[in-house]
PDB file of N, CA, C and O in Angstrom:
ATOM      1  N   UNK A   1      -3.053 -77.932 102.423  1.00  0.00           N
ATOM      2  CA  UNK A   1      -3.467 -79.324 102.443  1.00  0.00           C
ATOM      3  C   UNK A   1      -2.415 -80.191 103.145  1.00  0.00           C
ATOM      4  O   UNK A   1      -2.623 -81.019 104.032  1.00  0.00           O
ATOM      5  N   UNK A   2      -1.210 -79.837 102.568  1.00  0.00           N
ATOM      6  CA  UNK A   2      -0.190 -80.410 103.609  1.00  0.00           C
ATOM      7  C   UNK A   2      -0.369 -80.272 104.942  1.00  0.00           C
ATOM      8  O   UNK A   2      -1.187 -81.012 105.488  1.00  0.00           O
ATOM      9  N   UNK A   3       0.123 -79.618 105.465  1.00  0.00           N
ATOM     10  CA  UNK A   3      -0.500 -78.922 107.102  1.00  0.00           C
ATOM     11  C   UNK A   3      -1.473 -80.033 107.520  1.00  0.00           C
ATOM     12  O   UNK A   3      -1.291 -80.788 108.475  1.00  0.00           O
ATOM     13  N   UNK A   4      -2.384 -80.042 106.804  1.00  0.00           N
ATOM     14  CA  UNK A   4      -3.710 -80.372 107.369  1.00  0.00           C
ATOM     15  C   UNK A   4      -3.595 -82.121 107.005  1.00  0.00           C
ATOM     16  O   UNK A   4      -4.593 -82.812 107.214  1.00  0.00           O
ATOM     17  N   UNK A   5      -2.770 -82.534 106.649  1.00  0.00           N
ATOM     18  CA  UNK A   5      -2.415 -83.860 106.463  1.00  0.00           C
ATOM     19  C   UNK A   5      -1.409 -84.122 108.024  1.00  0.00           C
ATOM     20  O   UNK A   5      -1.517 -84.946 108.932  1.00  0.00           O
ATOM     21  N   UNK A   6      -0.382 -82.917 107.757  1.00  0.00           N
ATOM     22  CA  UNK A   6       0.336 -83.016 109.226  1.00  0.00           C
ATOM     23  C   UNK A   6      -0.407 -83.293 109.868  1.00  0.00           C
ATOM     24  O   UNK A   6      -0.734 -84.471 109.723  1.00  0.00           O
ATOM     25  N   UNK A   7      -1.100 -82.594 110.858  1.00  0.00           N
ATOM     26  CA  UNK A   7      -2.003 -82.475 111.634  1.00  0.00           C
ATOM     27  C   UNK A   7      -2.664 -83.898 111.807  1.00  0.00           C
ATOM     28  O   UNK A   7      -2.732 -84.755 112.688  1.00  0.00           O
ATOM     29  N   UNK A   8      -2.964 -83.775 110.949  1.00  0.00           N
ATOM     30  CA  UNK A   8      -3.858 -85.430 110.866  1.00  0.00           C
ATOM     31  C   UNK A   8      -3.146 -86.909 111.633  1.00  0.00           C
ATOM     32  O   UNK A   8      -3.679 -87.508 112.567  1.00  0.00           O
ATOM     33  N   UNK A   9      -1.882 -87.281 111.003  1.00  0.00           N
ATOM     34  CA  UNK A   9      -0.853 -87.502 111.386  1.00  0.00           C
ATOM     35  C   UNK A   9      -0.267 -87.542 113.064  1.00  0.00           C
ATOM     36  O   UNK A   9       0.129 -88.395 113.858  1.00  0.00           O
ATOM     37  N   UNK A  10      -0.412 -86.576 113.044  1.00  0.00           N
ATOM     38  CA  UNK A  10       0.191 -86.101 114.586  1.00  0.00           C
ATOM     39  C   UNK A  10      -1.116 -86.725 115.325  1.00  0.00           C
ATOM     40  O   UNK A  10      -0.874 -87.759 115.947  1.00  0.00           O
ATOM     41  N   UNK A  11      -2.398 -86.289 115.356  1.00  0.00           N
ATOM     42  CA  UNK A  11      -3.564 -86.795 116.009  1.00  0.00           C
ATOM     43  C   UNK A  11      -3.853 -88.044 116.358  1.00  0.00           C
ATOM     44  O   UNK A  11      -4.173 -88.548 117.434  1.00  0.00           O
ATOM     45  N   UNK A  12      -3.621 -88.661 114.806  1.00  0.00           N
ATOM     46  CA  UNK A  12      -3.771 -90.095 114.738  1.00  0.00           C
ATOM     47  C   UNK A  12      -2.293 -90.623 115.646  1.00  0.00           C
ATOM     48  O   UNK A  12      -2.437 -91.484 116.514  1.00  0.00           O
ATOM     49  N   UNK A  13      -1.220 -90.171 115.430  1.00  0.00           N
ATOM     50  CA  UNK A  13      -0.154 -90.981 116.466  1.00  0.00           C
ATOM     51  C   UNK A  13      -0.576 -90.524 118.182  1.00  0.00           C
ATOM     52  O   UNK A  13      -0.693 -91.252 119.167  1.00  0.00           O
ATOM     53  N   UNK A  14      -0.729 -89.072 118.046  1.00  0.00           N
ATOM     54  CA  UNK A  14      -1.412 -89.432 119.730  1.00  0.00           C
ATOM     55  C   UNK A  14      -2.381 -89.807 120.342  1.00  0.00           C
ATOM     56  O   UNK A  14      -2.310 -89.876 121.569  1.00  0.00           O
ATOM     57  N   UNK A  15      -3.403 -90.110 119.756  1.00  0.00           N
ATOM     58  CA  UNK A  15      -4.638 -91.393 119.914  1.00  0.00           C
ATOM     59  C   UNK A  15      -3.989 -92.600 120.362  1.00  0.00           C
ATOM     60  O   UNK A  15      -4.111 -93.058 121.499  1.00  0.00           O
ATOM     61  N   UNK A  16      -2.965 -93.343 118.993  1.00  0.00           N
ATOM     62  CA  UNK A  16      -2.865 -94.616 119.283  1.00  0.00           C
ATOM     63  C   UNK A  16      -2.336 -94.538 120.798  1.00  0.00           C
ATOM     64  O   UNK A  16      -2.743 -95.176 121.769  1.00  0.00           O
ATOM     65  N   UNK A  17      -1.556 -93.804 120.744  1.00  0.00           N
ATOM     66  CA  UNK A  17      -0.485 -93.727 121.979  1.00  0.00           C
ATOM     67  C   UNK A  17      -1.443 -93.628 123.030  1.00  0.00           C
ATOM     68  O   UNK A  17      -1.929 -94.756 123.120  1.00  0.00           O
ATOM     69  N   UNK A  18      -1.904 -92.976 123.762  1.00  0.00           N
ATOM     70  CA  UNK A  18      -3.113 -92.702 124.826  1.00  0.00           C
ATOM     71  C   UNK A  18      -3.869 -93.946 124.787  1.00  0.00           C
ATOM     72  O   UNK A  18      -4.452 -94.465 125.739  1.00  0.00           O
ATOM     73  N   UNK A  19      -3.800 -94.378 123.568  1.00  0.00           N
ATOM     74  CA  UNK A  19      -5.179 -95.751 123.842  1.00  0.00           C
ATOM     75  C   UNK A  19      -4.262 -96.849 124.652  1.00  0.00           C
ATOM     76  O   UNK A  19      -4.967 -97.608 125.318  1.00  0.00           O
ATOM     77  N   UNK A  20      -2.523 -97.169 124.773  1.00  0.00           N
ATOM     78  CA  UNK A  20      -2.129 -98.550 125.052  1.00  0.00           C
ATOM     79  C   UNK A  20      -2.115 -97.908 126.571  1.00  0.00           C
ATOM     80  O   UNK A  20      -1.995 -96.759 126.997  1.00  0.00           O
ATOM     81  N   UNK A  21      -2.336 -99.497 127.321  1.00  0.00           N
ATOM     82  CA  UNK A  21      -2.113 -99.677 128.653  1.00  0.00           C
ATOM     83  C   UNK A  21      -0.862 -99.115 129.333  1.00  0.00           C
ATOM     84  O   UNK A  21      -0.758 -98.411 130.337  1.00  0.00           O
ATOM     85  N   UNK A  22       0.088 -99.639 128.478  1.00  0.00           N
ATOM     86  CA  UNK A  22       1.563 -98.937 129.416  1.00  0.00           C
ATOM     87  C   UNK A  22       2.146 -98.693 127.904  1.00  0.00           C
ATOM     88  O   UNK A  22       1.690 -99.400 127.005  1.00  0.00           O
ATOM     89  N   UNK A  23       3.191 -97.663 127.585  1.00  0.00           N
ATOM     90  CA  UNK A  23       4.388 -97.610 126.740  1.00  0.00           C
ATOM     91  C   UNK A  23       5.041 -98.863 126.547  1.00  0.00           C
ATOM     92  O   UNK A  23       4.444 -99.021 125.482  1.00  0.00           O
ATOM     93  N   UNK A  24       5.581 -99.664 126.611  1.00  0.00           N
ATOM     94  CA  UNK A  24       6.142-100.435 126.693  1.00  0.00           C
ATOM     95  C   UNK A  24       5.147-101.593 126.002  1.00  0.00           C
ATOM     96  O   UNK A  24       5.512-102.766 125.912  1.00  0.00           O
ATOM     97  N   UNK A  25       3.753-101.087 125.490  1.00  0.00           N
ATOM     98  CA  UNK A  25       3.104-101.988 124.375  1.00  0.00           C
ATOM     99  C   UNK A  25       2.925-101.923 123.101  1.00  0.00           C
ATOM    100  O   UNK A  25       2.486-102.744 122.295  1.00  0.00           O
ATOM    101  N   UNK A  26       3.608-100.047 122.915  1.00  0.00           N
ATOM    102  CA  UNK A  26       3.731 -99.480 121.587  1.00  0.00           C
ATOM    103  C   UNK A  26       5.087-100.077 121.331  1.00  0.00           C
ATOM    104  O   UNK A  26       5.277-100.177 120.119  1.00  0.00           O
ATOM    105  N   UNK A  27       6.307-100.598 122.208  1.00  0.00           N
ATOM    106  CA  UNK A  27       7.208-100.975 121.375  1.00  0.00           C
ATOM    107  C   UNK A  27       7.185-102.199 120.017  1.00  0.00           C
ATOM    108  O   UNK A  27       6.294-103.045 119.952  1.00  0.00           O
ATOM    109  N   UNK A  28       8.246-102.110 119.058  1.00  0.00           N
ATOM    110  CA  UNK A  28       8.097-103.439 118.127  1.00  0.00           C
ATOM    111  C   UNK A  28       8.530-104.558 119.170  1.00  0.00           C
ATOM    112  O   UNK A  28       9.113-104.555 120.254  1.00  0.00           O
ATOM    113  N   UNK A  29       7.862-105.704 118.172  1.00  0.00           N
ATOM    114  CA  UNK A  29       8.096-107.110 119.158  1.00  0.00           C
ATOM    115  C   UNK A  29       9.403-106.948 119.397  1.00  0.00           C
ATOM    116  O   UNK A  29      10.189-106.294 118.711  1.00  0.00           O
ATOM    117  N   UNK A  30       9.685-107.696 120.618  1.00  0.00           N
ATOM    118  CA  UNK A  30      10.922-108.152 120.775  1.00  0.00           C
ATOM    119  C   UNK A  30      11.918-108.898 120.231  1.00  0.00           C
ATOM    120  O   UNK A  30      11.262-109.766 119.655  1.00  0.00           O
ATOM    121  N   UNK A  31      13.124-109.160 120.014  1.00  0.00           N
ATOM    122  CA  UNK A  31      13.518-109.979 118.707  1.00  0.00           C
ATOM    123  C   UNK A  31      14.791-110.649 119.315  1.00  0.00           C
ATOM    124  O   UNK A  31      15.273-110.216 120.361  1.00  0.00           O
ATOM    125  N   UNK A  32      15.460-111.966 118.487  1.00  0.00           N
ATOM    126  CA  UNK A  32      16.270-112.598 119.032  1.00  0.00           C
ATOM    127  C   UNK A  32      17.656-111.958 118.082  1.00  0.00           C
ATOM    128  O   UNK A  32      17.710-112.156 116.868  1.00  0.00           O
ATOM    129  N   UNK A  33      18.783-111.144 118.864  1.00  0.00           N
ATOM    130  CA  UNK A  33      19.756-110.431 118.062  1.00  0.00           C
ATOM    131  C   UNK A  33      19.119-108.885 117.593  1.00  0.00           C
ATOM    132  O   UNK A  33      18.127-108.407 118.144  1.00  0.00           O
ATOM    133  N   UNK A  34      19.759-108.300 116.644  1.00  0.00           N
ATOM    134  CA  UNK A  34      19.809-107.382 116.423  1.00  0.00           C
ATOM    135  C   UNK A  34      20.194-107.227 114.830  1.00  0.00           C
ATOM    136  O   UNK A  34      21.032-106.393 114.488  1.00  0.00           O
ATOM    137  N   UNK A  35      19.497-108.127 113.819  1.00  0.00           N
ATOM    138  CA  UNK A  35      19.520-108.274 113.037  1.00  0.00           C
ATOM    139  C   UNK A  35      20.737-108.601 112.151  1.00  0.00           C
ATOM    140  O   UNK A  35      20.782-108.538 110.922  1.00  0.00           O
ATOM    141  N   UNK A  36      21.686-108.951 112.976  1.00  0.00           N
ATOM    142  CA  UNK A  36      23.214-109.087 112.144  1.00  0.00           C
ATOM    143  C   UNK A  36      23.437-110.142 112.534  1.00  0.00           C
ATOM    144  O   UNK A  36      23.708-111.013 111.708  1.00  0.00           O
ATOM    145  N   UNK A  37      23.404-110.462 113.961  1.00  0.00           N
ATOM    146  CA  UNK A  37      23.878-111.732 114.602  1.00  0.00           C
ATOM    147  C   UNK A  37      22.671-112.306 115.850  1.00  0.00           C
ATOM    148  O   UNK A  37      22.104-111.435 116.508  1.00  0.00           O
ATOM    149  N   UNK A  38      22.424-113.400 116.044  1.00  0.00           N
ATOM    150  CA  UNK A  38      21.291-114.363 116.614  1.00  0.00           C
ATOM    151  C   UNK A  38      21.958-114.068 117.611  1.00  0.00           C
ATOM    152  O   UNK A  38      22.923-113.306 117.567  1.00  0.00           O
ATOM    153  N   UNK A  39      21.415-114.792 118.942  1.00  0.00           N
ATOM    154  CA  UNK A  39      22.247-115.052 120.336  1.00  0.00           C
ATOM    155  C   UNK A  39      22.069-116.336 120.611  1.00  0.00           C
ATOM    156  O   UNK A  39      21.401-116.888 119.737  1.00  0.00           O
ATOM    157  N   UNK A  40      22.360-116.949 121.375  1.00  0.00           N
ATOM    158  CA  UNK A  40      22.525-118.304 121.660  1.00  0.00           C
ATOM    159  C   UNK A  40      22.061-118.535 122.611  1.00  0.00           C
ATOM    160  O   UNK A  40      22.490-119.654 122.891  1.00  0.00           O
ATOM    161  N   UNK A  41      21.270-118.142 123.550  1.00  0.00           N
ATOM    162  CA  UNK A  41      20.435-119.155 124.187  1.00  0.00           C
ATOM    163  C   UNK A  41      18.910-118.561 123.746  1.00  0.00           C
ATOM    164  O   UNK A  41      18.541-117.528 123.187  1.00  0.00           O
ATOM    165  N   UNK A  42      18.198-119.788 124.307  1.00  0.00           N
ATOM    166  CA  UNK A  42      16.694-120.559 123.907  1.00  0.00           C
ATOM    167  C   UNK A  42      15.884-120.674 124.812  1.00  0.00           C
ATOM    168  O   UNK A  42      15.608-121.661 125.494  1.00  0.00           O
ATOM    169  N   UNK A  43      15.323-119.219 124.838  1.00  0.00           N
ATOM    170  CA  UNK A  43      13.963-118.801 126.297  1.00  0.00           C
ATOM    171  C   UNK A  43      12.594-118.787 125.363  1.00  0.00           C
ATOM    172  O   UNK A  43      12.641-118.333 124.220  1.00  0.00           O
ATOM    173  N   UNK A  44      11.444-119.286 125.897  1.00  0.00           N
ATOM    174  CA  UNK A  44      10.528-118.885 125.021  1.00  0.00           C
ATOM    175  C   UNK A  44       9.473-117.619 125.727  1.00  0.00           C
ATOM    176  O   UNK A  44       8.896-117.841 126.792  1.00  0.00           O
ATOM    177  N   UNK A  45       9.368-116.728 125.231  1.00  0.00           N
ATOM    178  CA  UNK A  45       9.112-115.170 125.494  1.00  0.00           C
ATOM    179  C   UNK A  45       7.743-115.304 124.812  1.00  0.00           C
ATOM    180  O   UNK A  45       7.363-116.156 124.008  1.00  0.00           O
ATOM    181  N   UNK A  46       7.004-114.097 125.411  1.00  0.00           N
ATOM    182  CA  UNK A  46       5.960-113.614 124.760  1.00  0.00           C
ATOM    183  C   UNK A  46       6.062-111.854 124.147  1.00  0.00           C
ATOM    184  O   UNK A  46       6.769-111.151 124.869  1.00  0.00           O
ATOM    185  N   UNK A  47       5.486-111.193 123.024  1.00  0.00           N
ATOM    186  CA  UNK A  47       5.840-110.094 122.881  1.00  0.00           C
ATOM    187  C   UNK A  47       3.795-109.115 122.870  1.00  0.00           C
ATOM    188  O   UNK A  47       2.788-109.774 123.126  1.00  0.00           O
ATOM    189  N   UNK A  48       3.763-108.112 122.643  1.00  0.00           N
ATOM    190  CA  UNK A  48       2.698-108.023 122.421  1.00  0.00           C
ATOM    191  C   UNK A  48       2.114-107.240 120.790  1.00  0.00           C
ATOM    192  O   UNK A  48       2.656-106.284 120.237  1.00  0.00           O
ATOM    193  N   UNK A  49       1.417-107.668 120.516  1.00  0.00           N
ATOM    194  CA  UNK A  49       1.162-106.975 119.052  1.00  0.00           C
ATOM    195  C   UNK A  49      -0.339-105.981 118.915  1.00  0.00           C
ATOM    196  O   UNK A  49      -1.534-106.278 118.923  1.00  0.00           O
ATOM    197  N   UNK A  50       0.174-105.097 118.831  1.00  0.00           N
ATOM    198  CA  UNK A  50      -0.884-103.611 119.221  1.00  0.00           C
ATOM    199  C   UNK A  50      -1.755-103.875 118.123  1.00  0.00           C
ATOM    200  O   UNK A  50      -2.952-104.101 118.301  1.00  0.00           O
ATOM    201  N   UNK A  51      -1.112-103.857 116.768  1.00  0.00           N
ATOM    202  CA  UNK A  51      -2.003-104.164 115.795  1.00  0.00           C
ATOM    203  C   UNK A  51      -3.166-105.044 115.747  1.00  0.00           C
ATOM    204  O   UNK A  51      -4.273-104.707 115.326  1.00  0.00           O
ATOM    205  N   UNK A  52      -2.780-106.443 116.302  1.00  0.00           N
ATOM    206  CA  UNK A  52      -4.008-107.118 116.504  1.00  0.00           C
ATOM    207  C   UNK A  52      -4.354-107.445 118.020  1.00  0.00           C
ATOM    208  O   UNK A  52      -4.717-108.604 118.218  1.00  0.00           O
ATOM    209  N   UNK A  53      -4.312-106.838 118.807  1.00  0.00           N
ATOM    210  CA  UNK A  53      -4.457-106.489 120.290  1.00  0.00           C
ATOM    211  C   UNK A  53      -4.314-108.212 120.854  1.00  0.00           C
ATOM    212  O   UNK A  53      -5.234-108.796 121.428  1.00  0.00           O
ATOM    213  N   UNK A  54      -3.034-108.798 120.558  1.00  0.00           N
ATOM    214  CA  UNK A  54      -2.658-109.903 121.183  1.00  0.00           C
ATOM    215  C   UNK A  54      -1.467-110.133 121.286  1.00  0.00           C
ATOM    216  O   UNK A  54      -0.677-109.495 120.590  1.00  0.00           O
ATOM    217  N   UNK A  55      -0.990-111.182 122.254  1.00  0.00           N
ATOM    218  CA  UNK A  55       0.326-111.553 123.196  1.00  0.00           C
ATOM    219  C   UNK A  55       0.901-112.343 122.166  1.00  0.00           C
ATOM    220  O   UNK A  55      -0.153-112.703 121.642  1.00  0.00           O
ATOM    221  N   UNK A  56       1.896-112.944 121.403  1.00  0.00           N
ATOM    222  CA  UNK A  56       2.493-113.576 120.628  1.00  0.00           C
ATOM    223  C   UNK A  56       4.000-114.307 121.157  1.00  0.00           C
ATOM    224  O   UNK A  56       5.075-113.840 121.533  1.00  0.00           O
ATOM    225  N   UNK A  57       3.521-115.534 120.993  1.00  0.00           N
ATOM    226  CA  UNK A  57       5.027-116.068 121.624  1.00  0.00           C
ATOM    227  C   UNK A  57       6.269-116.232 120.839  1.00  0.00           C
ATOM    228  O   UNK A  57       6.067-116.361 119.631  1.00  0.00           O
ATOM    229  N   UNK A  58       7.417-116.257 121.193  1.00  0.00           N
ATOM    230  CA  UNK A  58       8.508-116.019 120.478  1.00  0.00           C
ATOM    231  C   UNK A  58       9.808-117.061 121.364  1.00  0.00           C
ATOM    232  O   UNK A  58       9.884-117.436 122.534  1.00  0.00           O
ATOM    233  N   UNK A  59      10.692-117.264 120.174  1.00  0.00           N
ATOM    234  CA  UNK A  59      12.153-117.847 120.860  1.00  0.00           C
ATOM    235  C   UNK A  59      13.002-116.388 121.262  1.00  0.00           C
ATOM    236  O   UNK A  59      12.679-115.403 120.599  1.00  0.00           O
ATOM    237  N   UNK A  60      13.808-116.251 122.058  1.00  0.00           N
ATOM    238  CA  UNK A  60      13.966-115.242 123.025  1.00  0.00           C
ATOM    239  C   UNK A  60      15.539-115.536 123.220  1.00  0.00           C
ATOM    240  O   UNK A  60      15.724-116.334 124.139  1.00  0.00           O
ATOM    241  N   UNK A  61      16.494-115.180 122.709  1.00  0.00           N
ATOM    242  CA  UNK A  61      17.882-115.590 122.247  1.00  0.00           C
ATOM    243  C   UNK A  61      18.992-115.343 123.632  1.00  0.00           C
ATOM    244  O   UNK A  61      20.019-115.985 123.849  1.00  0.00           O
ATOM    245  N   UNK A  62      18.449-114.268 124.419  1.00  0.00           N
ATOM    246  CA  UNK A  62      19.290-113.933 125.320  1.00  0.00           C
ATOM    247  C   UNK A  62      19.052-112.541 125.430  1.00  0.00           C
ATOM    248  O   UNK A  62      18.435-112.049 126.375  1.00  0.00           O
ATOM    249  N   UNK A  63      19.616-111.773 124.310  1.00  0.00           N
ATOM    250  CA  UNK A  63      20.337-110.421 124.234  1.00  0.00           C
ATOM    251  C   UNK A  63      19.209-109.593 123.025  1.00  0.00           C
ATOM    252  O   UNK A  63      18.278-110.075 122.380  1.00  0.00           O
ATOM    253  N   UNK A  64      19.791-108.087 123.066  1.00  0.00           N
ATOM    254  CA  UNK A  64      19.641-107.110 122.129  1.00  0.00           C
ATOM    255  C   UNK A  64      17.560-106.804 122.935  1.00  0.00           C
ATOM    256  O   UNK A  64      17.036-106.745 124.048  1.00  0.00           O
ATOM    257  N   UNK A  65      17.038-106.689 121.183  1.00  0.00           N
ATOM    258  CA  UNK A  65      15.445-106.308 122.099  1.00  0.00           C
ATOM    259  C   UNK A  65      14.940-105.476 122.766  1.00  0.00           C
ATOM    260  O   UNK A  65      15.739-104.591 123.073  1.00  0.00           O
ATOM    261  N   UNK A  66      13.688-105.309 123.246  1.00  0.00           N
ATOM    262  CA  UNK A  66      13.185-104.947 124.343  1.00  0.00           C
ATOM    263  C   UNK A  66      12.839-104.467 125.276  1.00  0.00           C
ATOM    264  O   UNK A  66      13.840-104.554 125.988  1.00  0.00           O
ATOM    265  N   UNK A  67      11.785-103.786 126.074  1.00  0.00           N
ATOM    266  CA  UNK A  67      11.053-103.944 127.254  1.00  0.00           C
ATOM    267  C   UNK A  67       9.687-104.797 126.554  1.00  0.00           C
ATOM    268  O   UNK A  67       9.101-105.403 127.451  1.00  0.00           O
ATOM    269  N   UNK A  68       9.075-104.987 125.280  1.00  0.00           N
ATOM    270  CA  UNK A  68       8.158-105.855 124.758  1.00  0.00           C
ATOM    271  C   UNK A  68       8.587-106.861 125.190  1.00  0.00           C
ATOM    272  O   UNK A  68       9.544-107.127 124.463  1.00  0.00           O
ATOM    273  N   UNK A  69       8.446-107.947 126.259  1.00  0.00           N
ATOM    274  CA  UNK A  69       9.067-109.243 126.316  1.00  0.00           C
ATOM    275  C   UNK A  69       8.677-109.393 127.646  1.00  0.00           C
ATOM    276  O   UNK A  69       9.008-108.781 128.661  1.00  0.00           O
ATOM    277  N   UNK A  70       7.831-110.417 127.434  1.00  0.00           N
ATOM    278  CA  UNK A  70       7.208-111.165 128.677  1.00  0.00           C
ATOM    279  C   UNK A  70       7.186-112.933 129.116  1.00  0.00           C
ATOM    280  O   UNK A  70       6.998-113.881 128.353  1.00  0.00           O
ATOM    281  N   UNK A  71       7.388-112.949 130.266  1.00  0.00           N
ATOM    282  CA  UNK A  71       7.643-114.223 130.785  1.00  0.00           C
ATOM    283  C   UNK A  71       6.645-115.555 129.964  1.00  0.00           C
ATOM    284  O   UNK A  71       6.928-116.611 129.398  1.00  0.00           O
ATOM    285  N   UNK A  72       5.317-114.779 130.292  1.00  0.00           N
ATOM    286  CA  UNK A  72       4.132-115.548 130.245  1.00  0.00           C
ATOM    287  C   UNK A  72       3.266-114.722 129.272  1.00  0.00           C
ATOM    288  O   UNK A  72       3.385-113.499 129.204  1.00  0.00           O
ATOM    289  N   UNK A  73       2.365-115.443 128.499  1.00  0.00           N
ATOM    290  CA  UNK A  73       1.219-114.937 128.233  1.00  0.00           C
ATOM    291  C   UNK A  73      -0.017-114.103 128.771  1.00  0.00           C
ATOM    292  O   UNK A  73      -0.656-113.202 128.227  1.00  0.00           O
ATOM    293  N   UNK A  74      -0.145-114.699 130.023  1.00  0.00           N
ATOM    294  CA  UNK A  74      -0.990-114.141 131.466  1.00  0.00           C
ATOM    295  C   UNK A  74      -0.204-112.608 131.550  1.00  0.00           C
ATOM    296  O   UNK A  74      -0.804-111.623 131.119  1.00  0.00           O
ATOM    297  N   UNK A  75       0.954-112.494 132.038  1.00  0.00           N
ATOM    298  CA  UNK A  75       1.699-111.570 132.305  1.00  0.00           C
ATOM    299  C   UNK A  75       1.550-110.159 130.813  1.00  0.00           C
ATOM    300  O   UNK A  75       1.555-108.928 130.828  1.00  0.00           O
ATOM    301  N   UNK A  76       1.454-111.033 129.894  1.00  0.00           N
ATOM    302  CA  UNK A  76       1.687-109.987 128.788  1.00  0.00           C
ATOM    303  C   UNK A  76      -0.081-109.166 128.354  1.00  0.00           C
ATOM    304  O   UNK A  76      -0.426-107.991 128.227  1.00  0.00           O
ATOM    305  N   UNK A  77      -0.727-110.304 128.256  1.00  0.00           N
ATOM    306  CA  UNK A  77      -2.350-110.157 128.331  1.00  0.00           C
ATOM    307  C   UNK A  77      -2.337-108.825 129.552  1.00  0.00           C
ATOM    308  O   UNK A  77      -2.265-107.636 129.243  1.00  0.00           O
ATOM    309  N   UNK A  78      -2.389-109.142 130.406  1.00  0.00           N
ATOM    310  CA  UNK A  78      -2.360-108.215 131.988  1.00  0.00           C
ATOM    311  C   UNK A  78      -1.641-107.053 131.937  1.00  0.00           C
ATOM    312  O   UNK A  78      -2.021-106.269 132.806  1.00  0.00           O
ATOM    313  N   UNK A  79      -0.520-106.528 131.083  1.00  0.00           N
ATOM    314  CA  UNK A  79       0.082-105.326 130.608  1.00  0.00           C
ATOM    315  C   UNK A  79      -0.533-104.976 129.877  1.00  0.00           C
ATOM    316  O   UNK A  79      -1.076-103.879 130.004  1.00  0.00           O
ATOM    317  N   UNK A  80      -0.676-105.575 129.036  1.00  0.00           N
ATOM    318  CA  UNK A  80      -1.249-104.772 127.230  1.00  0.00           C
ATOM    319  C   UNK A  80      -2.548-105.030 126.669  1.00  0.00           C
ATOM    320  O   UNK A  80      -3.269-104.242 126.058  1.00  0.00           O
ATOM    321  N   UNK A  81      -2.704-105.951 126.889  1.00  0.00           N
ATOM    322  CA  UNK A  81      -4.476-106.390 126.030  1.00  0.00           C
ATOM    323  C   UNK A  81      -5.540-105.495 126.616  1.00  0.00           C
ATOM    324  O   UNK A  81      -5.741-105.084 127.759  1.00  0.00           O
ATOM    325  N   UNK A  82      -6.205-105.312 125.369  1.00  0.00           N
ATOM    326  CA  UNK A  82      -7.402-104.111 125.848  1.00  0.00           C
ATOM    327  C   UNK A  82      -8.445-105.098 126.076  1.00  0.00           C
ATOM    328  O   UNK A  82      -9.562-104.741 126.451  1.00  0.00           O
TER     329      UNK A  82
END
């Protein structure tokens, strides 16, 4: 039964994967820092969210993050949105 739970598992992660437009839409959002320390400057970014197949905008710190991180909305829609 285990096994067959593996299996299951494994299927279901290479589905999702095959279903996004590029790699770079399975990453987590993009984030400002690296959870210890913020960065200091103030870009506003878009990231994309697989879960609910939409572009989400974000403050965009400088550093740490990313390849999830897009200029524009247009730009991020046009990579990733199904």
């Amino acid at each position: 039964m285990k096994i067959f739970a593996f299996v299951l598992a494994i299927f279901a992660l290479i589905s999702f994967g095959a279903a996004l437009k590029d790699e770079v839409c399975g990453l987590p959002h993009s984030k400002n820092g690296n959870g210890v320390m913020a960065c200091l400057a103030y870009g506003k970014a878009w990231s994309y969210n697989a879960e609910t197949n939409e572009c989400v905008e974000f403050v965009y710190g400088g550093c740490f993050g990313n390849d999830n991180r897009f200029p524009s909305q247009e730009l991020c829609e046009e990579k990733c949105k199904e």
